[in-house]
C-alpha positions as CSV (number, residue, x, y, z in Angstrom):
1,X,18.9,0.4,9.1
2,X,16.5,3.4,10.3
3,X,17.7,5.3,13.5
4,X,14.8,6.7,15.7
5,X,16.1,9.7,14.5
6,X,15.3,8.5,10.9
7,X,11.7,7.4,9.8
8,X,11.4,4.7,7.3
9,X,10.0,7.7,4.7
10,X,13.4,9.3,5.3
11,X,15.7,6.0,4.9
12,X,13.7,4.7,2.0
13,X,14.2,7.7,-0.2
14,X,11.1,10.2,0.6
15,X,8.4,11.0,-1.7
16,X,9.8,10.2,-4.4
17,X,10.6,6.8,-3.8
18,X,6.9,6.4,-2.4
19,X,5.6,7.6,-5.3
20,X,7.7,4.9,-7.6
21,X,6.1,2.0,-5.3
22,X,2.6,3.1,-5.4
23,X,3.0,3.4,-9.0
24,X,4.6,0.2,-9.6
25,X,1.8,-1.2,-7.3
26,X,-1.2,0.1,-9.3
27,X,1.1,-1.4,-12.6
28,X,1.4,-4.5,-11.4
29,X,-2.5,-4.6,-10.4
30,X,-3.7,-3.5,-13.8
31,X,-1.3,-6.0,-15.5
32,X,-1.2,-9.2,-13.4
33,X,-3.6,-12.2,-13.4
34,X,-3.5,-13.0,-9.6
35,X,-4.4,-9.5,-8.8
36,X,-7.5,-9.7,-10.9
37,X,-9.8,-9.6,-7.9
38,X,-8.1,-6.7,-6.7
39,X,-8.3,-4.9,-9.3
40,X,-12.2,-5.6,-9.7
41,X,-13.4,-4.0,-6.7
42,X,-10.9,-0.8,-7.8
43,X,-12.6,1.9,-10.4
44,X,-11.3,1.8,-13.9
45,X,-8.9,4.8,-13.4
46,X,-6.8,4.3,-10.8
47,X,-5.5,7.7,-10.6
48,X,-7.3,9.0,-7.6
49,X,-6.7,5.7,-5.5
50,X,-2.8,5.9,-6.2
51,X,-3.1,8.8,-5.1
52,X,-4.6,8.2,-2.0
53,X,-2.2,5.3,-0.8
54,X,0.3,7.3,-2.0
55,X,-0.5,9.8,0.6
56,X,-0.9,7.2,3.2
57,X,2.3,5.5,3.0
58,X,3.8,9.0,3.1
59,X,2.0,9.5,6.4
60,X,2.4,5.5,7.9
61,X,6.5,5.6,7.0
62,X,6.8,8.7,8.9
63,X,6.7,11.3,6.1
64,X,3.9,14.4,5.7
65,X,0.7,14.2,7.3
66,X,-1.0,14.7,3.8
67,X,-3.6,11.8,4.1
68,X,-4.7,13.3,7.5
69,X,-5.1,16.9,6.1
70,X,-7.1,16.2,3.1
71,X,-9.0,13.1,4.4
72,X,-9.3,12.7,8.0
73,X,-8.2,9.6,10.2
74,X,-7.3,6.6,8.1
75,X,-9.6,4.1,9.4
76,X,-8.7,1.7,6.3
77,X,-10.9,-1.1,7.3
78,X,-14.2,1.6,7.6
79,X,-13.1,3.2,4.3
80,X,-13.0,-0.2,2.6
81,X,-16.5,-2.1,4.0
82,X,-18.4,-0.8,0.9
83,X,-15.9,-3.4,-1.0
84,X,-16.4,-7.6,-1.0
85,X,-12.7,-8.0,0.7
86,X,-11.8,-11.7,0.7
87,X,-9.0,-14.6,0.2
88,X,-8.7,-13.7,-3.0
89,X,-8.5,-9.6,-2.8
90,X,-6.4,-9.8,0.0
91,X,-3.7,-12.0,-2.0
92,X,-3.6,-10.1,-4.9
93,X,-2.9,-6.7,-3.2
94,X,-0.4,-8.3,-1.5
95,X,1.0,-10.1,-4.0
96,X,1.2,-7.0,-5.9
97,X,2.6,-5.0,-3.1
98,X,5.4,-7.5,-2.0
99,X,6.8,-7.1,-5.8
100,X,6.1,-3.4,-6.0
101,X,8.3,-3.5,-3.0
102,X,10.9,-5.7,-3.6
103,X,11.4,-3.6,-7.2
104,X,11.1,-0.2,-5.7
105,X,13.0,-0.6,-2.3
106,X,16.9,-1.4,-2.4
107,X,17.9,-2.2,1.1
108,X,16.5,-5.6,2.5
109,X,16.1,-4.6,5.5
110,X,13.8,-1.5,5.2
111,X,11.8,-3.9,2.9
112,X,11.0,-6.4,5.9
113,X,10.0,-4.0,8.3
114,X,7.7,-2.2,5.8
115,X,6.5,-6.1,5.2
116,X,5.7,-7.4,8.0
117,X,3.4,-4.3,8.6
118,X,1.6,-4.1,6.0
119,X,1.3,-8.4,5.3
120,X,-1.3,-7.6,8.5
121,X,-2.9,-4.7,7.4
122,X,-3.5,-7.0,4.3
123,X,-5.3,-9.1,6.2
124,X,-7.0,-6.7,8.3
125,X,-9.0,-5.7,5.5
126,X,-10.9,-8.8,5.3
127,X,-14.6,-8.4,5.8
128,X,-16.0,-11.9,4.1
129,X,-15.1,-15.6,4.1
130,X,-13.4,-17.2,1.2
């Protein structure tokens, strides 16, 4: 379980082991059917935007302040207005990040307190009906 004197970035494994999840994420996006409306509103290389969340998972588990260095505040839901986010969007990124993290992250209980977090960020990012 993670201490308060050990962030989740710490107990999960550091960079390296948020650099297998983001990768398995963007994997799983490319390659599965549910996360085709995901992957739509994404640009055909997906380099740069792994890179990005890569960055901010690093900085939202308690890790290096990368994302904040190189790109300012997060504000996720601003950043992501240009994009139609609906029903379907929204379950397909999750769907593809709950697998991503149930692959990448060993210990149950890490997994569920990442989870829980970012289930509502998921949702957060809604910006149209349906």
């Amino acid at each position: 379980m993670v201490s308060e004197t050990i962030s989740l970035y710490e107990a999960i494994g550091g960079q390296p082991a948020v650099e297998r999840l983001t990768a398995r994420f963007y994997t799983l996006m490319d390659t599965l059917p549910e996360a085709r409306a995901t992957r739509d509103i994404h640009p055909g290389d997906l380099s740069e935007s792994e890179e990005k969340l890569t960055e901010y998972l690093m900085m939202w588990l308690g890790g290096p302040q990368t994302f904040i260095e190189k790109r300012g505040a997060p504000m996720l839901r601003r950043r992501h207005l240009p994009f139609e986010i609906g029903t379907a969007e929204i379950e397909g990124w999750l769907t593809c990040f709950r697998q991503a993290l149930d692959e990448t992250v060993a210990e149950p209980q890490l997994r569920d307190l990442i989870w829980q977090n970012v289930e509502r960020l998921g949702h957060h990012m809604r910006n149209r009906e349906g």
